[in-house]
N, C-alpha and C positions, 0 to 999 in steps of 0.2 A: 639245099637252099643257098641261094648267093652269101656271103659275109656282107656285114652292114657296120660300119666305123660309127662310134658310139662317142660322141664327144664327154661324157663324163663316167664316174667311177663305174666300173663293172660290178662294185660291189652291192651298189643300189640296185640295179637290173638285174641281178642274180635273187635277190632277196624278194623282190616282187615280182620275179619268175615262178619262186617254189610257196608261194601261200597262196595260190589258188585253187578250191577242192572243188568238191559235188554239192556243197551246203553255202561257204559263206567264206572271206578272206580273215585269216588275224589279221593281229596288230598290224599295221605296216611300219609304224612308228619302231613298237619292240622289233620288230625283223631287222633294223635297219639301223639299232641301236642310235639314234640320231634327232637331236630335237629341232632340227631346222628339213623337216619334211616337206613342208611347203615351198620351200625354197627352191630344194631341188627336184620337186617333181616341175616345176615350171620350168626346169629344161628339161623334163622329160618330155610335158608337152610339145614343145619346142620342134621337138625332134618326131612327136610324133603329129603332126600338123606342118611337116614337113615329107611324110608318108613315108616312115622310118616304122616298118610293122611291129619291131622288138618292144618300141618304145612305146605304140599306141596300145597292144597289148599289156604294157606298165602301165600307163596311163590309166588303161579303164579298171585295173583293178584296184587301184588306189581310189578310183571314183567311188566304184563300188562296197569299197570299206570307210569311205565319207557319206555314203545311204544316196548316192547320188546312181542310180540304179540305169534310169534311162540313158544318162550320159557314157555311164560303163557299155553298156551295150552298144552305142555307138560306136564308140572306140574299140570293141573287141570285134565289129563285125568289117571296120575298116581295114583292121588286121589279119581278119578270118578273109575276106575278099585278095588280100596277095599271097595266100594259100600257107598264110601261118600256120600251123597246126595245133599249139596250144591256144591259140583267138579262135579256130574253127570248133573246138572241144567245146570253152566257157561259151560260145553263141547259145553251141549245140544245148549244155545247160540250162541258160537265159531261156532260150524258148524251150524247154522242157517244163520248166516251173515257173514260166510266165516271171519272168523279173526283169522290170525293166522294159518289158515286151509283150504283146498279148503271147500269151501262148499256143504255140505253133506246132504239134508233135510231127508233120511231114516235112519242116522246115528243118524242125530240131535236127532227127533223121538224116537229113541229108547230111549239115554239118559235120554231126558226126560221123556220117560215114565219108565225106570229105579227108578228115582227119585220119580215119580208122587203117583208108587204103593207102593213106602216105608213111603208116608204120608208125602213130602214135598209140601206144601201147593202152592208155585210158582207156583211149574211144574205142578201140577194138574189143575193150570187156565192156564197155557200155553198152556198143551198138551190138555185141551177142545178146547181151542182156536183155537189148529192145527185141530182137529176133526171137529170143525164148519166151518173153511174154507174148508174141505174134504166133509160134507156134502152140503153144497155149489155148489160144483162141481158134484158129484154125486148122490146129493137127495139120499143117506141111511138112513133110518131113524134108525136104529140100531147104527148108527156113532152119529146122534145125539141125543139117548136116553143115550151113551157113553159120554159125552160131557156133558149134563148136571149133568151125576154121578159123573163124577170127578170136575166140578164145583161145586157141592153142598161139596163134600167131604173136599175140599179147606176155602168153606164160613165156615163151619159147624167149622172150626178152626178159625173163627176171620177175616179170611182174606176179607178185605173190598174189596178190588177189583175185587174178586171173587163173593163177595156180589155185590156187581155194577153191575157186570157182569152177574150175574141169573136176577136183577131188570129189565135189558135192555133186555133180554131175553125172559122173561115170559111179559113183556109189550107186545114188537115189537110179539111174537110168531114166532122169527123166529126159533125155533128150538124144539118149544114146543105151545101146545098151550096158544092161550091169556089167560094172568089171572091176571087180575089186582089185585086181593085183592093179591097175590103170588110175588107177580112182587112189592108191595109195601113194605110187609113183608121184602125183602132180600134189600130193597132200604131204608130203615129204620134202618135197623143193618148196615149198611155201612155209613149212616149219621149221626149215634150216634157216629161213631168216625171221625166224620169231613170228610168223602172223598168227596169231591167239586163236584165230577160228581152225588154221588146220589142224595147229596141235590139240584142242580140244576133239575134232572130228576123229583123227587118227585115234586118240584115250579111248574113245565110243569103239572106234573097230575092233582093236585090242582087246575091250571086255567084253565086246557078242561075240569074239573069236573063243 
């Protein structure tokens, strides 16, 4: 993705980079240790009303943690539309859980998989995610030979809970078959960095062993 020259601190745009989840934003204030937030999100605005996607991405999430829900959604579909990938991720959200937006789950979908095939590691455990509940429903096994590509694709980046995710996967077989030594492998890389569920999951293996 091109560089984009950001007329004020990086360190406000960093901050309202990393508090956006699957539920709801913190503080943005605590993030950003700074009591003049209004201040300067109005050059965020600025910049993102200038169609600066880093900053309309900031922008909607700062909305979003003012309860200003439809406005967020605006501003992160602005950002999702120049093929930002963390704006295409919280769209994909927004219209998951209707916030901001009616909810849309073919829209949602897309988003995310907008996101997933540009190598943002979220949406590629989400949009398995949504793949695994579609095979679910309709035993495709091609949905979930899909599901576990873009799961692996997601781990193969660090991401633990994509890692958790293939562990519990390749144990249970529910979308693959069993394979313990496979299923320990990707639950092993995800407890190396402390995620609570593999090392719980691994305890469990350990004592039926």
């Amino acid at each position: 993705m091109r560089s984009f020259k950001l007329k004020i601190g990086t360190t406000l745009l960093t901050a309202l980079l990393n508090v956006c989840n699957a539920n709801a934003m913190t503080n943005v204030a605590s993030e950003i240790g700074s009591a003049d937030v209004r201040q300067k999100m109005t050059k965020v605005k600025e910049l993102a009303d200038q169609g600066n996607p880093v900053a309309q991405h900031c922008y909607a999430k700062y909305l979003l943690n003012s309860g200003d829900n439809n406005g967020a959604f605006g501003y992160f579909k602005l950002s999702a539309d120049q093929k930002y990938t963390k704006a295409q991720y919280c769209c994909g959200l927004c219209l998951l859980n209707g916030n901001g937006v009616n909810r849309n789950l073919s829209e949602a979908i897309n988003y995310i998989k907008l996101a997933a095939d540009q190598g943002h590691a979220k949406s590629q455990l989400l949009y398995a995610i949504l793949l695994r509940d579609e095979f679910l429903t309709k035993s495709n096994i091609k949905t979930a030979a899909e599901a576990i590509r873009y799961a692996k694709s997601a781990a193969d980046q660090s991401y633990a809970a994509a890692q958790c995710c293939l562990g519990v996967w390749f144990y249970t077989g529910i979308l693959c078959s069993h394979d313990i030594s496979t299923a320990k492998h990707y639950l092993e890389l995800a407890a190396k960095q402390n995620h609570a569920g593999a090392k719980n999951l691994l305890e469990f293996i350990k004592f039926k062993m």
